[in-house]
ZATOR-953128 format. One record per residue: residue number from 1; residue in one letter; x, y, z of N, C-alpha, C in turn. Coordinates in nm, 3 decimals. Layout:
% residues N
k,r,n_c1,n_c2,n_c3,ca_c1,ca_c2,ca_c3,c_c1,c_c2,c_c3
NUM,A,X,Y,Z,X,Y,Z,X,Y,Z
...
This chain:
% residues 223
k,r,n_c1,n_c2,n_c3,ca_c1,ca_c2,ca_c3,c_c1,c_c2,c_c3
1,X,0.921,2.752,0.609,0.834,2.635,0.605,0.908,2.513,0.658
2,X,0.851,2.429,0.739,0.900,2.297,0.791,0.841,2.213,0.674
3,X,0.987,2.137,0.682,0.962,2.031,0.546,0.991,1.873,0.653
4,X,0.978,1.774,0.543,0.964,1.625,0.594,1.137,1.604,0.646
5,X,1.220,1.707,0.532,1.325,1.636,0.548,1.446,1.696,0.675
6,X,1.355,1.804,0.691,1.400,1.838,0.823,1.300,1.765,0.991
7,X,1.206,1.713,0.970,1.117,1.685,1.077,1.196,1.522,1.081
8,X,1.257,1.468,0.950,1.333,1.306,0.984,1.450,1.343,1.036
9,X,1.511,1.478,1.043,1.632,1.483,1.080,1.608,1.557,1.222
10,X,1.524,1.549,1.246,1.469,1.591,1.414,1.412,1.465,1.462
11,X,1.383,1.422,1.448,1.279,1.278,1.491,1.420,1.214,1.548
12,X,1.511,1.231,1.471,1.608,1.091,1.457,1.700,1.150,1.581
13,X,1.720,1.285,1.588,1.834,1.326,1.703,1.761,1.313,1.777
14,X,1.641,1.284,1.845,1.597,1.287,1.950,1.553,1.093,1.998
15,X,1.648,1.073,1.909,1.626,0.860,1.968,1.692,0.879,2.078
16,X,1.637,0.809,2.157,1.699,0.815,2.314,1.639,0.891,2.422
17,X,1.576,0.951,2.376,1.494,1.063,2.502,1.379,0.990,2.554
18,X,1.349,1.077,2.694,1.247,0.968,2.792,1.162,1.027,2.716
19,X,1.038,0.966,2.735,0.896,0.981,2.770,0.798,0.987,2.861
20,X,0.773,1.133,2.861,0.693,1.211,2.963,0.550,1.241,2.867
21,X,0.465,1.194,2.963,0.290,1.223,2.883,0.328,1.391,2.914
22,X,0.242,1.472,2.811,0.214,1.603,2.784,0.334,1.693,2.766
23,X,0.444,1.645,2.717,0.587,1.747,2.699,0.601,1.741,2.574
24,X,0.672,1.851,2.525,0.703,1.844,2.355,0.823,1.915,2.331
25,X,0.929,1.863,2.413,1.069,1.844,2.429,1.122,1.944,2.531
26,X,1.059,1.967,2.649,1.082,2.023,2.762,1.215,1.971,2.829
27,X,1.225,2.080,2.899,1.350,2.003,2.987,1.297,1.943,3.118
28,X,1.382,1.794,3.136,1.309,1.740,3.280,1.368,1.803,3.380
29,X,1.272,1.813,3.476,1.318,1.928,3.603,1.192,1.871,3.733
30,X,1.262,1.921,3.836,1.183,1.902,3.959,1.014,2.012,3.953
31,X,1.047,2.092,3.892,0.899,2.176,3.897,0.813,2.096,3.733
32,X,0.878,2.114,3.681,0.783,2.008,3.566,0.766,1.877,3.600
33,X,0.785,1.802,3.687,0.717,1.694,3.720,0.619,1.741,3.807
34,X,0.615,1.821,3.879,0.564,1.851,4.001,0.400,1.905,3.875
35,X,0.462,1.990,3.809,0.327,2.039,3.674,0.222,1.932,3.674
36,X,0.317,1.799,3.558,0.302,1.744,3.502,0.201,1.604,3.606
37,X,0.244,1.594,3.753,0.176,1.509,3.806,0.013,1.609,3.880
38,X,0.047,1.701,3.865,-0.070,1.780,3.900,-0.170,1.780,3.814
39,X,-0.093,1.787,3.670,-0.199,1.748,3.527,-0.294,1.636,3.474
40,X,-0.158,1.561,3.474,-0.199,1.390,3.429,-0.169,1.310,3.550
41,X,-0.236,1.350,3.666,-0.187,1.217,3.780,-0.188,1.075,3.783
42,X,-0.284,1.006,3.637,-0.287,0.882,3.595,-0.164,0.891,3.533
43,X,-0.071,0.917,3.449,0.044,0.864,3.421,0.153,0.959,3.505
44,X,0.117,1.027,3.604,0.276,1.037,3.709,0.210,0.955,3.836
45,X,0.221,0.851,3.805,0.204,0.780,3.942,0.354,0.773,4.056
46,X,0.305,0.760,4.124,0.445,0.760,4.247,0.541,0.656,4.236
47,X,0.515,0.540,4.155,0.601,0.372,4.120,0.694,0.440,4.037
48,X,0.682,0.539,3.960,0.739,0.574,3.807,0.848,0.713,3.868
49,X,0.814,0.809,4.013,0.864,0.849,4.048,1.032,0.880,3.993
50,X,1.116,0.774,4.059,1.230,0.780,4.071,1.240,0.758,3.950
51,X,1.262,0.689,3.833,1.273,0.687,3.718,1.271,0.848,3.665
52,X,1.141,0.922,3.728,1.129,1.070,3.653,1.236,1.137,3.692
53,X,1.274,1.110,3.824,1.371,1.185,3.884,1.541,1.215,3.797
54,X,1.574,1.025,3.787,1.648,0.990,3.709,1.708,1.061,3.593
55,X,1.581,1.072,3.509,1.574,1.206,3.389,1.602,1.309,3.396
56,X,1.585,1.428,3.530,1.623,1.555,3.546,1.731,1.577,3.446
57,X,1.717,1.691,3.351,1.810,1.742,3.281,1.774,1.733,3.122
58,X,1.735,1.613,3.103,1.703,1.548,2.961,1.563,1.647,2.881
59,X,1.583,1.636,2.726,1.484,1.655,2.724,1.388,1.562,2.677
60,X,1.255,1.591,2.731,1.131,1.477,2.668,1.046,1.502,2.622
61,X,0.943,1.441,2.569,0.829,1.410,2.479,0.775,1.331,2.506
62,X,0.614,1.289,2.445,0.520,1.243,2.441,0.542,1.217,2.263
63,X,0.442,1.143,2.266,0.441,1.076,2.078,0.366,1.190,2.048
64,X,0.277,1.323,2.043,0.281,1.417,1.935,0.348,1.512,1.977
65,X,0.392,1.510,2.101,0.486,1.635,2.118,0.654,1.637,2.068
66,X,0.662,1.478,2.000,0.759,1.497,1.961,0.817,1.554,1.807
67,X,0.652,1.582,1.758,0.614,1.650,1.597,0.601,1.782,1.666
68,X,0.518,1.817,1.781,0.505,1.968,1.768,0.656,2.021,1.808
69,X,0.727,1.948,1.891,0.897,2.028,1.900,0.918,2.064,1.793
70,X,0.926,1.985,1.695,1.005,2.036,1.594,0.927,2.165,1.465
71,X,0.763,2.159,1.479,0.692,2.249,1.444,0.751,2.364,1.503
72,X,0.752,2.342,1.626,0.765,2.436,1.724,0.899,2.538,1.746
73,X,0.986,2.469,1.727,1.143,2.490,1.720,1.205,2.611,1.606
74,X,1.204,2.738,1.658,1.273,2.811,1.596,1.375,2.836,1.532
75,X,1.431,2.956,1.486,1.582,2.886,1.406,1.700,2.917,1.506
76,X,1.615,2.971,1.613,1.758,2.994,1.767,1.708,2.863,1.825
77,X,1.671,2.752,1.799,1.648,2.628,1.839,1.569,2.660,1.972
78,X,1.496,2.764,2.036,1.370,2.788,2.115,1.247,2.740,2.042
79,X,1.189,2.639,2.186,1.059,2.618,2.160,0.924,2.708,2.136
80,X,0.880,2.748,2.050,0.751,2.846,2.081,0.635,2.816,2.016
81,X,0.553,2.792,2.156,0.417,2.690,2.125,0.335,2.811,2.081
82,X,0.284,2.715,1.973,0.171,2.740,1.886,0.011,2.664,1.945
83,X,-0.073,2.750,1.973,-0.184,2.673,2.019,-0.285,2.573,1.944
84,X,-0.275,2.638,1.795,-0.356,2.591,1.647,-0.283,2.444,1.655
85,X,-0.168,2.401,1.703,-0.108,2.263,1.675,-0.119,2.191,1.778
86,X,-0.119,2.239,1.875,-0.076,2.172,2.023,-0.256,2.103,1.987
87,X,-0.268,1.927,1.951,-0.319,1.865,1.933,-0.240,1.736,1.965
88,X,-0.337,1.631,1.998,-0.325,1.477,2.021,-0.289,1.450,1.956
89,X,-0.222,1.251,1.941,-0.241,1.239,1.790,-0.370,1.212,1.739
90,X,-0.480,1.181,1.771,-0.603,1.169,1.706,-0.594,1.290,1.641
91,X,-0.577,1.436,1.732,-0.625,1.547,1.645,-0.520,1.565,1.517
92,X,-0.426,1.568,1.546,-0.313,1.561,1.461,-0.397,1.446,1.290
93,X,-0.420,1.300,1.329,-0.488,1.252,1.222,-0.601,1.295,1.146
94,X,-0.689,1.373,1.261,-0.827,1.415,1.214,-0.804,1.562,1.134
95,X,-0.681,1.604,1.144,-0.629,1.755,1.024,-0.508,1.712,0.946
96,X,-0.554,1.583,0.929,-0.427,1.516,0.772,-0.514,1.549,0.694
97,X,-0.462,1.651,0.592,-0.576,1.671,0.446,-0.554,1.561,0.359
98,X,-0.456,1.473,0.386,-0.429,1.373,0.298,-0.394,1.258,0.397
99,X,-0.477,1.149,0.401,-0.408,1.039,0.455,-0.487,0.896,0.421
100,X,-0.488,0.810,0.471,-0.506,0.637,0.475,-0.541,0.559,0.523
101,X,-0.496,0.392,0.474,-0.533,0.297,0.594,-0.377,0.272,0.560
102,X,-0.295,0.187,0.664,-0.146,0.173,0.627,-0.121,0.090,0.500
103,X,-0.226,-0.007,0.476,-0.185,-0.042,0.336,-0.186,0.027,0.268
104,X,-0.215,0.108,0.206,-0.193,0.220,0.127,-0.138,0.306,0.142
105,X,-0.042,0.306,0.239,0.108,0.393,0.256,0.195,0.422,0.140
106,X,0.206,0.541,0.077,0.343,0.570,0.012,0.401,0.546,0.079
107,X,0.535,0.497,0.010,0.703,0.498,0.079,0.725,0.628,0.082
108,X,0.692,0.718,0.110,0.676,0.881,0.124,0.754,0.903,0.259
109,X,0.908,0.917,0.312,0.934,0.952,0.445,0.893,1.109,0.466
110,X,0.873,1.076,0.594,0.808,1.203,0.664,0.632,1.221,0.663
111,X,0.593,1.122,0.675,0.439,1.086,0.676,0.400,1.061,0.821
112,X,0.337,1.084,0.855,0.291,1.052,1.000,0.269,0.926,1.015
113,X,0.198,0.831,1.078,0.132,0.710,1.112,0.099,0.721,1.254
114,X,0.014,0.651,1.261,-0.070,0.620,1.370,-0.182,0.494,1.398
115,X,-0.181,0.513,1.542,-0.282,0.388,1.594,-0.362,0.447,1.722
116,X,-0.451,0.412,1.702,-0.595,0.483,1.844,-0.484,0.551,1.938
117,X,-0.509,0.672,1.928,-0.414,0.710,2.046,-0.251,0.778,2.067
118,X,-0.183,0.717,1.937,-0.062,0.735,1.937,-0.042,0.761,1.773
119,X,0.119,0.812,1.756,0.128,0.823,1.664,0.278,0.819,1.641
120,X,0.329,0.805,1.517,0.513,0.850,1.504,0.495,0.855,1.341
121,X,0.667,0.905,1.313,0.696,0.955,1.215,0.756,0.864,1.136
122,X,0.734,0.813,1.020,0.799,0.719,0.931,0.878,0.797,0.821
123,X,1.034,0.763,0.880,1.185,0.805,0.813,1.216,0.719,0.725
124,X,1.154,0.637,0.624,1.142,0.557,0.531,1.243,0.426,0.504
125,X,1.257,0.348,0.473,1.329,0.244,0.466,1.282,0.131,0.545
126,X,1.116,0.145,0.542,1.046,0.112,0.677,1.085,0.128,0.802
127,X,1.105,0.209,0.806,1.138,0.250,1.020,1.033,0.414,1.042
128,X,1.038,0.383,1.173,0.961,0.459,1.212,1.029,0.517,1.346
129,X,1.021,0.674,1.368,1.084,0.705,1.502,0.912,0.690,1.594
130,X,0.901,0.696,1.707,0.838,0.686,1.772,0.844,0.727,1.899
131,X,0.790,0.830,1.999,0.803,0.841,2.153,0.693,0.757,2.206
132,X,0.765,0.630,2.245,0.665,0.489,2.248,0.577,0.487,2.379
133,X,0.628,0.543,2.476,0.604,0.505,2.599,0.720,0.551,2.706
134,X,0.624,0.536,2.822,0.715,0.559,2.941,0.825,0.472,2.952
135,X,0.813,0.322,2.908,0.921,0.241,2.926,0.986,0.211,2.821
136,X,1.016,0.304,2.673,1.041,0.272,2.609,1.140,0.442,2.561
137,X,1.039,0.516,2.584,1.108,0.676,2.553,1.090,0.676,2.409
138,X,1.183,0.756,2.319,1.201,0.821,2.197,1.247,0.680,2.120
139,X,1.225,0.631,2.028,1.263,0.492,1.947,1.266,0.454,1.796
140,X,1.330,0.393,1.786,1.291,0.366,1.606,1.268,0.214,1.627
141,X,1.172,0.206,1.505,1.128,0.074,1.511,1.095,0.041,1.392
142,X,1.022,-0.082,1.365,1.003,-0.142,1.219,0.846,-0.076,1.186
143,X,0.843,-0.018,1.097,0.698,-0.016,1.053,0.614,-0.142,1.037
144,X,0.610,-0.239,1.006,0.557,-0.350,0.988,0.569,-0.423,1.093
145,X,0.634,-0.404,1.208,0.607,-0.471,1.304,0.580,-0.404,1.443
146,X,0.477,-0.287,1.401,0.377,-0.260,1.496,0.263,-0.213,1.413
147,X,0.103,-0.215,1.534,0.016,-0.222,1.506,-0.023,-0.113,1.412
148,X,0.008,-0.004,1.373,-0.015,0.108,1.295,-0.142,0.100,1.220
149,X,-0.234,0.168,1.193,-0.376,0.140,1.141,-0.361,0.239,1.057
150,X,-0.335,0.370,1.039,-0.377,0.490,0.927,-0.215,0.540,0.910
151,X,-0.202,0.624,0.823,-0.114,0.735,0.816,-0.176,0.868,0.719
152,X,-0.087,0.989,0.737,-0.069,1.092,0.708,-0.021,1.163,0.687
153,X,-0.055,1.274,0.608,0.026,1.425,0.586,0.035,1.527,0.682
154,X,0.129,1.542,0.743,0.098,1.640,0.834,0.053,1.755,0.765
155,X,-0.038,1.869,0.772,-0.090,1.950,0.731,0.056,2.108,0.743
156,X,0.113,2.103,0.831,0.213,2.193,0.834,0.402,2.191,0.789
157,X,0.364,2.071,0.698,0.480,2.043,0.630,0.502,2.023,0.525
158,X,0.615,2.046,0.454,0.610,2.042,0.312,0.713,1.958,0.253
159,X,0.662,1.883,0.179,0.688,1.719,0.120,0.701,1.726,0.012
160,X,0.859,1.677,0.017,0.932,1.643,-0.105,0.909,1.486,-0.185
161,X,0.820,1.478,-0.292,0.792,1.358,-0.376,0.924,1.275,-0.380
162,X,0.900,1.129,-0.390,1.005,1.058,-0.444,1.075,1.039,-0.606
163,X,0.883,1.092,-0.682,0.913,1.093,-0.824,0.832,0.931,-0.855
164,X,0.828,0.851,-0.790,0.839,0.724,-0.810,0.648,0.724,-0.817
165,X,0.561,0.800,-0.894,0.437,0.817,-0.955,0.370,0.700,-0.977
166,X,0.401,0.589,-1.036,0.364,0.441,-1.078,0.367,0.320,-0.929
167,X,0.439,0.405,-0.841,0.455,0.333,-0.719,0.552,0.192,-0.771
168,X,0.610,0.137,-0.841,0.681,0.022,-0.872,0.826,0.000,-0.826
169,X,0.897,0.099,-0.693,0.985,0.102,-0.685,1.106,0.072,-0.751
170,X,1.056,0.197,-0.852,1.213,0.236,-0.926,1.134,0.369,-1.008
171,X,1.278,0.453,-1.075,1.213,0.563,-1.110,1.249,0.531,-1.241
172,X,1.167,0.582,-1.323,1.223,0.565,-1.508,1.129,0.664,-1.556
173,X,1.170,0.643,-1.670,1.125,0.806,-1.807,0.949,0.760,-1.769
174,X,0.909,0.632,-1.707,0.739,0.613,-1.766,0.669,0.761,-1.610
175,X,0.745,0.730,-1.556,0.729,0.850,-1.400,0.750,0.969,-1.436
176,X,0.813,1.021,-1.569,0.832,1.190,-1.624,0.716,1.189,-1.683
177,X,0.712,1.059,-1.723,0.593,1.101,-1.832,0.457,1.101,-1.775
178,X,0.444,1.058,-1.688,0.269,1.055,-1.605,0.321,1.197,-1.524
179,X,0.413,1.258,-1.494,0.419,1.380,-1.449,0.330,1.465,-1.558
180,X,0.417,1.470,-1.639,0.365,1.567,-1.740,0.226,1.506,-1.819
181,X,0.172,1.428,-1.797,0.026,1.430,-1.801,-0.042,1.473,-1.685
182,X,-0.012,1.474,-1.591,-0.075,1.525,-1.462,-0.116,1.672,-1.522
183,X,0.041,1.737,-1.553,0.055,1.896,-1.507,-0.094,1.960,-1.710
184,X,-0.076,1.815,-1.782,-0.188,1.845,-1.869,-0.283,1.816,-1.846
185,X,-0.351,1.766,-1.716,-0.422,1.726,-1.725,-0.516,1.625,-1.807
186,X,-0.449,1.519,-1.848,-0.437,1.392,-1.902,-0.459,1.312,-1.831
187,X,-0.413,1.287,-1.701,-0.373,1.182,-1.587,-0.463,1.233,-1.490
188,X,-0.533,1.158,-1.473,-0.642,1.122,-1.333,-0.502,1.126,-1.236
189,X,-0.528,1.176,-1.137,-0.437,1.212,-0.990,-0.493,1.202,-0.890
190,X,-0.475,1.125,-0.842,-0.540,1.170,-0.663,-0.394,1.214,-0.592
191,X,-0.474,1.262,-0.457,-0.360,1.303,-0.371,-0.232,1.232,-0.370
192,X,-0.234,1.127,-0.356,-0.120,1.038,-0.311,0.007,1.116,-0.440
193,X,-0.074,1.012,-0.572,0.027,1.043,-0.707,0.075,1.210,-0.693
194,X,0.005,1.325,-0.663,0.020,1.429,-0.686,0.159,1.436,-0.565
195,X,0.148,1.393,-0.440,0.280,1.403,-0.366,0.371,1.337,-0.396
196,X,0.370,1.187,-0.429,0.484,1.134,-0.504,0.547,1.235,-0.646
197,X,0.455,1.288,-0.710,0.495,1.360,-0.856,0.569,1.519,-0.822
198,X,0.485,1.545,-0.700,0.587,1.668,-0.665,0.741,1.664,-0.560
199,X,0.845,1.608,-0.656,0.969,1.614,-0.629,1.067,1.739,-0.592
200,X,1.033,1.869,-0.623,1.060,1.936,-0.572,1.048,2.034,-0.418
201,X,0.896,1.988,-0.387,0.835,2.007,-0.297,0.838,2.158,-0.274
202,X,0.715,2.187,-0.418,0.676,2.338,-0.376,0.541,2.323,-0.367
203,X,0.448,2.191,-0.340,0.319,2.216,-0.368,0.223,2.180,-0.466
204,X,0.329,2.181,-0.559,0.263,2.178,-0.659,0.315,2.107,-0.819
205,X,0.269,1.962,-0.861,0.279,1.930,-0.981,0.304,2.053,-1.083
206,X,0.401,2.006,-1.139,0.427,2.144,-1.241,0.551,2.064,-1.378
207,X,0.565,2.124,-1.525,0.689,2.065,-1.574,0.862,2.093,-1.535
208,X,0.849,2.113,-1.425,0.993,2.121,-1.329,1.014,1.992,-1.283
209,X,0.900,1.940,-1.257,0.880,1.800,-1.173,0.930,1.646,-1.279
210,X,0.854,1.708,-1.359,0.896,1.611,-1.486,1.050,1.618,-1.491
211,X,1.066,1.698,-1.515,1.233,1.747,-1.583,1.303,1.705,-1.516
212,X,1.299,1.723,-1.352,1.392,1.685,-1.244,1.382,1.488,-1.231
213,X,1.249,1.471,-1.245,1.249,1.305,-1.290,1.356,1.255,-1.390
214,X,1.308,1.308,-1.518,1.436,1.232,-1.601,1.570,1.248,-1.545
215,X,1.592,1.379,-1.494,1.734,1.409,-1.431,1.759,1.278,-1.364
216,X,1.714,1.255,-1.275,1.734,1.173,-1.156,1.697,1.012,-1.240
217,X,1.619,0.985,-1.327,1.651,0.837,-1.415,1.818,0.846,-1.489
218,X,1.838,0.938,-1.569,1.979,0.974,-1.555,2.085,1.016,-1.534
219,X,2.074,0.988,-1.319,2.208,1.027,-1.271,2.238,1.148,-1.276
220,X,2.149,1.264,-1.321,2.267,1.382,-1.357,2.172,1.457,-1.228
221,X,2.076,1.437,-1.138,2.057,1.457,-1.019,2.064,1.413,-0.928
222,X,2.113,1.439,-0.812,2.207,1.397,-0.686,2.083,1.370,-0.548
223,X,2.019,1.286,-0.487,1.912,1.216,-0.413,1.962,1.370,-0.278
């Protein structure tokens, strides 16, 4: 299973890479441009040419192809496309079983975000990696200081809670304890609380979740 905390530690090795519309971490080469302007001839225009050229060797992405690489990415680090994913980011937003408007963002890293069109991955501490553009490539940037309208769960990843249930940034015994009303069903839950509460990231609210909370209010679990 691909988890969040491997998709931030892919997002992030790939700061620096160009941006090519329709790649999802291909290698740049003289016959993949040649593809790629046959495909999308509105963004391989001939001005942008030499710049593509420039790139030969590198690898690149597009802003969802830089989520499906790492979907995609085996454990011999080969790409092997999946057709069920190979989606936009619209489509990518429109199969979040869980998502938002950005105000209502968990501090949840490894959440998607997006805006008409585009999308990137928020590695928490407010930053966001992003494959921004042709003139910009693979990037991290401030969450709050771009336009971002929704975010999401990616549907093929599995997300480790912060614990932090009350949302008040900090964790204490009152966050074990709305765990374990959850798992009694005591505690009204919506999605959000239920991913913050599942700290272990198996899926599923359970009293493991609780337990590992207090751990982690007292130090005797390691972040």
């Amino acid at each position: 299973m691909k988890t969040s905390e491997g998709l931030i530690e892919f997002v992030k090795s790939k700061i620096g890479c160009p941006y090519w519309y329709g790649t999802f971490g291909n290698i740049a080469s003289e016959s993949l441009l040649k593809y790629k302007s046959q495909q999308y001839p509105k963004h391989y225009t001939e001005n942008r040419e030499a710049t593509y050229r420039s790139q030969f060797g590198k690898q690149v992405f597009d802003c969802s192809g830089l989520v499906k690489a790492y979907l995609w990415t085996d454990e011999n680090g080969k790409i092997v496309y999946n057709s069920a994913q190979d989606l936009s980011a619209n489509g990518f937003y429109k199969n979040c079983p869980v998502s938002g408007t950005i105000s209502t963002m968990p501090d949840l890293p490894g959440l998607l975000v997006f805006m008409p069109g585009h999308m990137g991955v928020y590695i928490g501490n407010g930053e966001v990696v992003e494959a921004r553009g042709f003139s910009y490539g693979v990037v991290k940037t401030e969450l709050l200081k771009r336009p971002w309208k929704n975010w999401g769960v990616c549907p093929w990843i599995q997300y480790k809670g912060t614990g932090d249930i009350d949302v008040d940034n900090k964790l204490t015994a009152k966050d074990a304890r709305l765990a374990l009303r959850i798992v009694a069903g005591l505690e009204k839950a919506d999605a959000v609380k239920k991913l913050l509460a599942d700290i272990d990231g198996d899926g599923k609210v359970t009293a493991k979740d609780a337990r590992m909370i207090l751990q982690k209010v007292a130090g005797l679990l390691e972040e």
